[in-house]
C-alpha positions in Angstrom: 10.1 -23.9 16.6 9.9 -20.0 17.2 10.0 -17.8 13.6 12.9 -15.3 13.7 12.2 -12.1 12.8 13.9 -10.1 10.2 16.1 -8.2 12.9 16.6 -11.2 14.4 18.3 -12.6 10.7 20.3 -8.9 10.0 21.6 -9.0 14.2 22.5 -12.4 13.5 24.2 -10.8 10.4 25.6 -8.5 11.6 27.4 -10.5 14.5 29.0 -13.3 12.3 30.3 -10.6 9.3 32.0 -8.1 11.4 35.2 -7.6 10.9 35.3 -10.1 8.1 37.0 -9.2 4.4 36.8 -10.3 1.4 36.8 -13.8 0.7 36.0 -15.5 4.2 33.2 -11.9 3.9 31.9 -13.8 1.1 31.8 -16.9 1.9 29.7 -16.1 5.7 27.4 -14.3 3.1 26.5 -17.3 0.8 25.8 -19.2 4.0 23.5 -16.3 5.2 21.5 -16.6 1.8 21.3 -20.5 2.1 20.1 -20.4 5.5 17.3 -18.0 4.1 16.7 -20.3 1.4 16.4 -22.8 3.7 14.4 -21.4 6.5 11.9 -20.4 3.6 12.5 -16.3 4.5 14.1 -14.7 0.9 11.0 -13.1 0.2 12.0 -11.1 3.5 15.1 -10.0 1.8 14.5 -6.4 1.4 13.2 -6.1 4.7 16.1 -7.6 6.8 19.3 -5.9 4.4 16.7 -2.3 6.1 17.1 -4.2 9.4 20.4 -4.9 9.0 21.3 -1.3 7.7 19.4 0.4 10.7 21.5 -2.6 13.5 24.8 -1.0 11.5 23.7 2.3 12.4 22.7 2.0 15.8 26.1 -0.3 16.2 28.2 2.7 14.6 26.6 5.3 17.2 24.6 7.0 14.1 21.6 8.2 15.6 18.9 8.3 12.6 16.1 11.3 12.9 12.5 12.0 10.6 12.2 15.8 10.6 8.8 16.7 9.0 7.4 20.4 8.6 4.6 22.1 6.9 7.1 23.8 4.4 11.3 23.9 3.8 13.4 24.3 5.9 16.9 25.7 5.6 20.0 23.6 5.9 21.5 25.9 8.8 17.6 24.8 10.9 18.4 21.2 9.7 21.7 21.2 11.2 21.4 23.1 14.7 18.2 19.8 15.0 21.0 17.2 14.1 23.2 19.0 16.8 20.7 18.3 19.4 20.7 15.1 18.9 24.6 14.1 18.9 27.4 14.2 16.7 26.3 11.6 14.3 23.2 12.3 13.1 21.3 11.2 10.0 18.3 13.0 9.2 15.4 12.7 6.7 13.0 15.3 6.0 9.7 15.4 5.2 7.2 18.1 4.0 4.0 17.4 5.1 1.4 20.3 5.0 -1.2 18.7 6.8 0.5 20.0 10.1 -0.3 23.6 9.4 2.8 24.6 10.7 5.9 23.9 14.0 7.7 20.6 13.5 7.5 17.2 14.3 10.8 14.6 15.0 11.2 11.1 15.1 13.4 9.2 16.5 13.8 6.0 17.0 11.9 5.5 20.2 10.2 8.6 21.0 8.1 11.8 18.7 8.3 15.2 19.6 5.5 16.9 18.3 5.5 20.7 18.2 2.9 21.1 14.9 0.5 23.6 14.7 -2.0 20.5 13.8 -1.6 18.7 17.5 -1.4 22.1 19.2 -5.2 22.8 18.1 -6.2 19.5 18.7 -4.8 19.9 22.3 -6.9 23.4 22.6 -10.1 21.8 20.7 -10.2 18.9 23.3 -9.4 21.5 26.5 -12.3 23.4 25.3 -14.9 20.6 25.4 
């Protein structure tokens, strides 16, 4: 028998609550937790309701970004990022001074890397 992943639980999640309410909501839930209980997987709790949240996301078209600079960055720099990425656009920044400087943005798939840190890096291994 193949283990299931905690994605695999929240998509399954996902899938049999949508569009529920209330009671019949409730109800699919306490079979959720049983099935965990069962399948021996509630000490993955945590990590499939962040699986689940991020499925939502992706589901509702929210595109979610990790902005990390060497210093603060203004709201009005945050927002023109965001823009490039869609109209719905979650972002967490990070300040990490470590990359000297320029910016570096995660996305779900993909990092674009424009730090000050990698740049040199680049240069230092062109150089030898």
């Amino acid at each position: 028998m193949a283990k299931n992943t905690p994605k695999q639980y929240a998509i399954a999640l996902h899938q049999i609550t949508s569009g529920l309410s209330d009671k019949s909501l409730g109800e699919a839930l306490k079979q959720f937790v049983l099935l965990l209980a069962r399948d021996h997987k509630s000490n993955q709790a945590s990590a499939i309701i962040n699986e689940f949240i991020r499925y939502s996301k992706k589901e509702e078209g929210i595109a979610e970004i990790e902005i990390t600079t060497a210093g603060n960055m203004d709201e009005k720099t945050i927002n023109k990022i965001k823009q490039s990425f869609g109209e719905k656009v979650e972002a967490t920044v990070k300040i990490d001074p470590s990359i000297l400087g320029g910016i570096k943005i995660k996305t779900e798939d993909k990092i674009l890397d424009a730090s000050l840190k990698t740049q040199l890096l680049k240069l230092k291994e062109s150089i030898i």
